[in-house]
N, C-alpha and C positions, 0 to 999 in steps of 0.2 A: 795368552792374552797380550802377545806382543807384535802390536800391527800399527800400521800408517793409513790414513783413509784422508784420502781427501776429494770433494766436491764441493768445486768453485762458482759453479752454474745456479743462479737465483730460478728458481721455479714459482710459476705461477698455475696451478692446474684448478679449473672450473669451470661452469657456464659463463663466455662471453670475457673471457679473461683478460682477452686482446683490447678490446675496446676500455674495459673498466679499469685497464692498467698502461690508457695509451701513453701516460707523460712518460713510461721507460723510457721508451724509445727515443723521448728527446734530451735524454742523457747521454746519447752516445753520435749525436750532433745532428746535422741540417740536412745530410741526403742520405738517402740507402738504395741499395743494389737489392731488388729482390729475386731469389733464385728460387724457381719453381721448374715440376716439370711441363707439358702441352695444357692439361685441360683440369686435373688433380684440385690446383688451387681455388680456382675459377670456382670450381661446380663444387664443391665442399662449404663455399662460404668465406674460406678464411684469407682467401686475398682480398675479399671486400671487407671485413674487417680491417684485416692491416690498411688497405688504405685509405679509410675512413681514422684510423687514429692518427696515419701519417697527416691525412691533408688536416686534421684539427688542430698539429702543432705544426703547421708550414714547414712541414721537411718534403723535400725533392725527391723522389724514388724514380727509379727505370725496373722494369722488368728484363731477368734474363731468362726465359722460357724451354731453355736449349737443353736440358738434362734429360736424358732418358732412361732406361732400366738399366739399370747396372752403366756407373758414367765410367764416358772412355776418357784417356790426356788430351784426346780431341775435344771433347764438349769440357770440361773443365780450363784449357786455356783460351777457348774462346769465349767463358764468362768472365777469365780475367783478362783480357783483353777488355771486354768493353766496361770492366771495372777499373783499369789506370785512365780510358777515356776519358769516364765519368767520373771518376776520383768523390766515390763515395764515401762517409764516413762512417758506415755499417754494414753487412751484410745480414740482411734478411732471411731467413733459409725456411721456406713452406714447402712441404710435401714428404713424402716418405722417404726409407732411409737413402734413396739416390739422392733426389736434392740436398737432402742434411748432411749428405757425405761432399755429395762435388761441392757444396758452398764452404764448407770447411778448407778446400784444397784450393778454389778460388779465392777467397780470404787470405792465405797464405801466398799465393801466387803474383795477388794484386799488387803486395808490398817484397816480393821479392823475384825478380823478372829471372823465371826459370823455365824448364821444360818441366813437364808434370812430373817424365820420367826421373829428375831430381829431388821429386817430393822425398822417396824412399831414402836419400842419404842424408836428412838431417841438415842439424846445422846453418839455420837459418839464420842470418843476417838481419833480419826485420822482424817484428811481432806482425802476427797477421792483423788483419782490420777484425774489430769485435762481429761475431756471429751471434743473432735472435735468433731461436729455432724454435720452427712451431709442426711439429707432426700431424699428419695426416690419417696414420694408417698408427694401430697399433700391434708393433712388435721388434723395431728396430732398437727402441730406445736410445737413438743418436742423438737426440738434442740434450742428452748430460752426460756423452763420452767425449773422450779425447779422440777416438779414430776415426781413420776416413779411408772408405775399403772404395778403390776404382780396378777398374780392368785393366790388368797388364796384358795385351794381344802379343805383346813376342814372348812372354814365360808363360802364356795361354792359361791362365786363372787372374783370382780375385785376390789384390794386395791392397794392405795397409799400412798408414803412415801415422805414427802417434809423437805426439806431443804434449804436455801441459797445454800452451797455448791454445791447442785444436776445443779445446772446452767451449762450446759456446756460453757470453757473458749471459745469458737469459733462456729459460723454457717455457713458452708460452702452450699447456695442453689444454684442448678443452674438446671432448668426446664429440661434441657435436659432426665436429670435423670428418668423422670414421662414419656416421651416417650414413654416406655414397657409398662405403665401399660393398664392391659385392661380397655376397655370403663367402665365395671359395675364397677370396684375398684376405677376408677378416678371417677365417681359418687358419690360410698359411701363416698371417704376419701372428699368431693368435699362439704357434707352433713356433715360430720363431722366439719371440721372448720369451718359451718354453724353456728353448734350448740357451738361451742366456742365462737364466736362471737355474735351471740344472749344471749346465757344467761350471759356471762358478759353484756351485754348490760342491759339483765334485772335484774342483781343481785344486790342484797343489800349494798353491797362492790365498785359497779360502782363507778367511779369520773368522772369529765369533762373529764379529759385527756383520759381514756379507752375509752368513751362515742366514744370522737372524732375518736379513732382507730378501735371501734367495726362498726361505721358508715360507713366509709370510707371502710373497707374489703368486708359487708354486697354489697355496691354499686360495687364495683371490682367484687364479684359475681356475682350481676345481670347482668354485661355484659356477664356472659360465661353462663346464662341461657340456650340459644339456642344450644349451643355444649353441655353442658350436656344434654338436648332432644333429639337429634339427636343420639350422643353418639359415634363425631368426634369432634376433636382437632386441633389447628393449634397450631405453636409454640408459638403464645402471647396468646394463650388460656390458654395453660398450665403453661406459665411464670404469666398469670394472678391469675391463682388459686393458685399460689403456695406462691405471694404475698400473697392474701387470706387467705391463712393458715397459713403463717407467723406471718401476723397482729390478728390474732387468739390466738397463742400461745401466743402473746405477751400480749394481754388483759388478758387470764385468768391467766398468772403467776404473775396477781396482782388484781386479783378478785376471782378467783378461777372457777370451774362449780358449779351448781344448781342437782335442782332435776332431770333432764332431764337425766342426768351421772347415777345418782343413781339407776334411776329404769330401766335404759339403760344395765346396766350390768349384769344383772339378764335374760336379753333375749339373750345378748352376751354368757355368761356362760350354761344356762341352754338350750337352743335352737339353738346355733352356729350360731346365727343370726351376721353379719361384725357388729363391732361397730356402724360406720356413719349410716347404714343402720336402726340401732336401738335405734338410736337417733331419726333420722329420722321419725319414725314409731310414735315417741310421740309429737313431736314439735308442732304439729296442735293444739291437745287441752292443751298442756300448753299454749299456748297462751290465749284460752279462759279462761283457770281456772286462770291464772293471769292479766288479764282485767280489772278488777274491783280495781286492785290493781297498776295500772303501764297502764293508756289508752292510756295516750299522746305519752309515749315510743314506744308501741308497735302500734300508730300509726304508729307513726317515724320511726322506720323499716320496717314496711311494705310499705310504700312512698319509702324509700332506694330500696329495693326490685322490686317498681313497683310491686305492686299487690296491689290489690283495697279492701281485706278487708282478715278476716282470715280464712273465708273459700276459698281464693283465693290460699293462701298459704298452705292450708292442700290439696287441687287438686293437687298443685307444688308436694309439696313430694310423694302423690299418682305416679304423673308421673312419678317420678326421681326412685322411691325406690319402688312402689309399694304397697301391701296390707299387708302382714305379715302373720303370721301365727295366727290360732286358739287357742285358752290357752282353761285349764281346769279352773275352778272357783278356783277348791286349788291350784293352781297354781298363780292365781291372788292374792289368799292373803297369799300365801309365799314370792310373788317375791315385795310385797308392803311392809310386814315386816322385809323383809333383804333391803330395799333400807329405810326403816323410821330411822335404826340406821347409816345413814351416815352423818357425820357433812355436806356434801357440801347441805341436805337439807335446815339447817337452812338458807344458803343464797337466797335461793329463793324470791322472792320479795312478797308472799302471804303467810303466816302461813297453812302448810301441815299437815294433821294428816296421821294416816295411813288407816283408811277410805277415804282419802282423795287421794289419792294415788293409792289405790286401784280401787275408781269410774274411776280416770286416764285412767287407763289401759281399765279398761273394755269401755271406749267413745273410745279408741285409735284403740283398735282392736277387731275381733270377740272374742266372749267367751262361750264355750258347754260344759254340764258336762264333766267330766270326760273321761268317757266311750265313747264321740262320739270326742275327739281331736285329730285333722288330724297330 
């Protein structure tokens, strides 16, 4: 019982939260930068919201619309670019976990004139400008971490940059928002705060207190099992998941993720595989390969879960997410040796080599030479 927990992020999660809570927003002054991705905010509802509370208390806004799946240092310094322009005094951040992420890295950017690729070393000179964040999709739970995961094209994966700071000051949820999203994406992101809540659950860094939040989300899930099979929604289905992924974020922005992120982004990156969906793909047998090491735990979740053992649980995500695709062999021990130099291995709860890593993959998915991958 000896742990540090802290979340600094005021929450606000319900029907219409945004509008019935607009005076936040003018706490933190007279203009906002809102970062969205093309069409997300728009058709959800929740940009007319925000700017229905904006214009009630005469603050100024711009839209930066320029984020796309998975943001590069390209689209994150051209939102801070036109955030020293505009010399807003908030950033806004509506849409799923890209926008929540590049708006974090633009926020930091705004107030300290960097290359993105400087995000990674720290040491920032200026407090970024405070970050609102209002989710769209539920499963990132970025609007109450500290990280912010962009694409590095020259080390060819998904990195992240954490700070205190990165907390945005406000989380504004409200289920509504998830609405538009299609069935398969509320699955993945559905899979994704899954695997938030699982490998905090089984990380090395756990305490009581996450223990108690990763458990509690995990069970909030299994009630929406049957609508995610289905792959229909009612409104407490979606206010339930969205819980879910809230209490997600909140575990790992004090545990962190594991190896399941690590070799997860390598399939995101190199195969456009949706994140959740690529977590997914692996969760089965980390379970087994951390068994030996964490049994009572990973009983415990599986009883949360309701499912009777871990092959019960690897059928689950067959059904939810499906089969994957085929890898080449050098593919397997590429995409093992770019996820072995990721610190979040180390927290894993069983000591990883990259042989180890490697076997992962190939028990997770099919694997044909070269010359025969679909």
């Amino acid at each position: 019982m000896d742990f540090r927990f802290s979340m600094p992020t005021e929450i606000f999660f319900g029907t219409a939260c945004v509008v019935q809570n607009g005076d936040v927003f003018a706490r933190y002054g007279k203009k906002a930068l809102l970062v969205t991705g093309k069409h997300s905010a728009r058709v959800s509802g929740a940009l007319s919201d925000v700017e229905t509370a904006l214009g009630q208390r005469k603050i100024a806004w711009r839209v930066f619309d320029g984020v796309g799946e998975n943001p590069t240092f390209a689209q994150v310094e051209a939102g801070a670019a036109l955030a020293r322009q505009f010399r807003p005094d908030m950033v806004v951040a509506i849409g799923g976990g890209s926008p929540l992420d590049a708006a974090k890295a633009i926020a930091m950017l705004a107030t300290n004139e960097m290359p993105a690729a400087a995000l990674f070393g720290g040491g920032f000179a200026k407090a970024p400008l405070p970050v609102l964040a209002i989710p769209l999709t539920a499963g990132t739970g970025s609007e109450v971490t500290q990280y912010a995961i962009l694409t590095d094209d020259a080390k060819q994966t998904k990195r992240g940059f954490a700070t205190p700071e990165n907390f945005p000051k406000v989380a504004f949820l409200d289920a509504r928002y998830t609405a538009s999203l299609p069935a398969q994406v509320t699955v993945h992101t559905a899979v994704d705060a899954l695997s938030h809540l699982l490998e905090g659950y089984l990380s090395r860094r756990a305490t009581a207190l996450t223990d108690a939040l990763a458990l509690t989300g995990m069970a909030t899930l299994a009630e929406v099992v049957p609508a995610l099979k289905a792959g229909e929604f009612s409104a407490s289905d979606r206010e339930k998941l969205l819980y879910a992924s809230l209490l997600g974020g909140v575990v790992i922005a004090q545990t962190g993720t594991t190896a399941v992120h690590a070799l997860g982004y390598s399939l995101t990156y190199f195969r456009q595989i949706p994140h959740g969906q690529a977590n997914g793909l692996l969760m089965g047998e980390y379970l087994r390969l951390n068994w030996p090491a964490c049994e009572e735990k990973i009983a415990a979740l599986l009883s949360v879960l309701k499912l009777p053992d871990v092959d019960g649980f690897a059928r689950l995500m067959t059904e939810l997410i499906g089969t994957g695709p085929t890898l080449g062999e050098e593919e397997v021990g590429k995409f093992a040796a770019i996820a072995a130099q990721a610190a979040s291995v180390a927290w894993t709860a069983r000591d990883l080599t990259e042989a180890d890593l490697a076997a992962w993959l190939r028990a997770s998915l099919a694997v044909a030479p070269a010359a025969a991958v679909k």
